[in-house]
N, C-alpha and C positions, 0 to 999 in steps of 0.2 A: 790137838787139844789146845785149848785158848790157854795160855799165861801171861797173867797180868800181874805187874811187879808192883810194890808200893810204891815206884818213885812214877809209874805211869797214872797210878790211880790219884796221887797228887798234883800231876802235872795236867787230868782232867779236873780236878776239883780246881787248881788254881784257874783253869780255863772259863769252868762255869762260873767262877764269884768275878771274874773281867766280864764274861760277858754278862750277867745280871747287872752288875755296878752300872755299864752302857746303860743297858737297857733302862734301867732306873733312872740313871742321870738325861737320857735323852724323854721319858716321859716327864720327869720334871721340868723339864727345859719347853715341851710340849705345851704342859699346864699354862707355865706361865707366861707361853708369847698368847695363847688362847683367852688368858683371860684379861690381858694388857688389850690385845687386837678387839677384842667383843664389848671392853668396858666403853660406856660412855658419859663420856663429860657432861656433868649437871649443869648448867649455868643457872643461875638466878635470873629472869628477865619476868617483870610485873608491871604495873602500870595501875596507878593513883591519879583523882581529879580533886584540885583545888581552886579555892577563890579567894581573893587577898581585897579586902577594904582600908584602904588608909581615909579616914576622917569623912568618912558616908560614902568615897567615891571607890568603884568599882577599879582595878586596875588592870592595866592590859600585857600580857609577857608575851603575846606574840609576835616581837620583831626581833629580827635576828640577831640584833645585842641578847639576847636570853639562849638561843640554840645553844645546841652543842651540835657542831657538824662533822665531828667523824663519826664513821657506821658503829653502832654499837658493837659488831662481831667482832669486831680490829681493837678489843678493849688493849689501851697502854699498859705496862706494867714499868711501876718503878725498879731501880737496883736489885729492891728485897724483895721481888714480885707482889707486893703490896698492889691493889686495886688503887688507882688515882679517887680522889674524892668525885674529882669530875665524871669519873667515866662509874661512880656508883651512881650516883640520881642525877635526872639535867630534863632537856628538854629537848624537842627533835619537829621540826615540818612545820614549823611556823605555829603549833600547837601551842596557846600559851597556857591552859587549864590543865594539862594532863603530864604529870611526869612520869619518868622511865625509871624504872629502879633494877639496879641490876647486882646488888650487894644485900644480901641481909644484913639488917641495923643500919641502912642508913635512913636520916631523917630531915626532918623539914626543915634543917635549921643549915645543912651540907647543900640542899637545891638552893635555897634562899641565900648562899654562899656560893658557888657555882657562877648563882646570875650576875654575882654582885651588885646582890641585894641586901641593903641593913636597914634595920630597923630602932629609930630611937631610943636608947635604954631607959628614959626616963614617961614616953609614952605606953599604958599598959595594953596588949595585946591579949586577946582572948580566942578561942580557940574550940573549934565544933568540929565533931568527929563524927559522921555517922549520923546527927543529929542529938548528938547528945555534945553540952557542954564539958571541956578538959582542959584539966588545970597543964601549965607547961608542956603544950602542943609541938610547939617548933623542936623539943628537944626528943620527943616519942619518933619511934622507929615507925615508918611507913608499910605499910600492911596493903594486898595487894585489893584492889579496887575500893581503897578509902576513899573517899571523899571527903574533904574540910573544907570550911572556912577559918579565914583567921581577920581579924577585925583589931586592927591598931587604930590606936585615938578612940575618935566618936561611932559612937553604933548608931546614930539616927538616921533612919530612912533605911535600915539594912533589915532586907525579909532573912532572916538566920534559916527558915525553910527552903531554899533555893540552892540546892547543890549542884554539882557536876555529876548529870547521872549514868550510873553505871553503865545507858548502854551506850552512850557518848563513848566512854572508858572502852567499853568494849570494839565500839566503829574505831576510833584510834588504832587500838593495837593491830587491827587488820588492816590498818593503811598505813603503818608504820614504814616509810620508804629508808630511814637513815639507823631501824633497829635491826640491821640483817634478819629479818621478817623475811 
């Protein structure tokens, strides 16, 4: 005849709430290397074409005073893991129309910063987006395959129809040698 005492029948109940507890703790532990292991890192990387007129003359950012020549993948991080300004927008391959944006919110005014580029505060600067005129350009957040112009001093002789076009924008990205592309 089976006898089971109460102190056996506690010593299986204490048995099965350890081994659930395990079992619990080790499916939890499961989840979450599963979902650490599978997640994947978004990055921001886009690419925008502009044109910069100072006083009717075309200007040129393709030499390598404008680069930024580390690989976009190796982005720096400061102390506070803050993104460097430089490694949000810049420019890469001797490209001088098409910048790299690898930050949401950053704008024309952080590339044109970057280049160390300034711009006169007392010359007014105007600003086409898309084909449409916009007031305070340099300081709007860069959007992926904009295209501007921006026109400091004199507008004479400037066809404002003459953008960087998207599929420029597009050939870039696919040749990007220094965006870990």
């Amino acid at each position: 005849m089976l006898s089971i005492s109460i102190i056996d029948i506690l010593t299986i109940m204490k048995i099965l709430k350890t081994v659930m507890f395990i079992g619990l703790f080790v499916a939890l532990v499961t989840i979450v290397v599963l979902y650490f292991a599978t997640k994947k890192e978004v990055h921001t990387h886009f690419h925008a074409g502009f044109i910069v007129y100072v006083n009717g003359q075309k200007q040129d950012y393709s030499d390598n005073q404008y680069m930024y020549l580390a690989v976009c993948s190796v982005i720096a991080k400061q102390d506070n893991n803050d993104i460097q300004i430089r490694d949000m927008v810049h420019l890469h391959d001797n490209v001088g129309d098409v910048a790299h944006i690898h930050e949401e919110g950053a704008t024309w005014n952080m590339l044109f910063k970057n280049m160390d580029i300034s711009f006169p505060p007392d010359i007014p600067i105007v600003g086409y987006r898309n084909g449409k005129k916009v007031a305070n350009l340099l300081s709007l957040s860069i959007k992926p395959y904009d295209s501007v112009i921006f026109i400091v001093g004199s507008d004479k002789g400037i066809d404002t129809s003459h953008y960087v076009p998207k599929q420029h924008i597009v050939d870039i990205e696919g040749k990007a040698n220094m965006c870990g592309q």
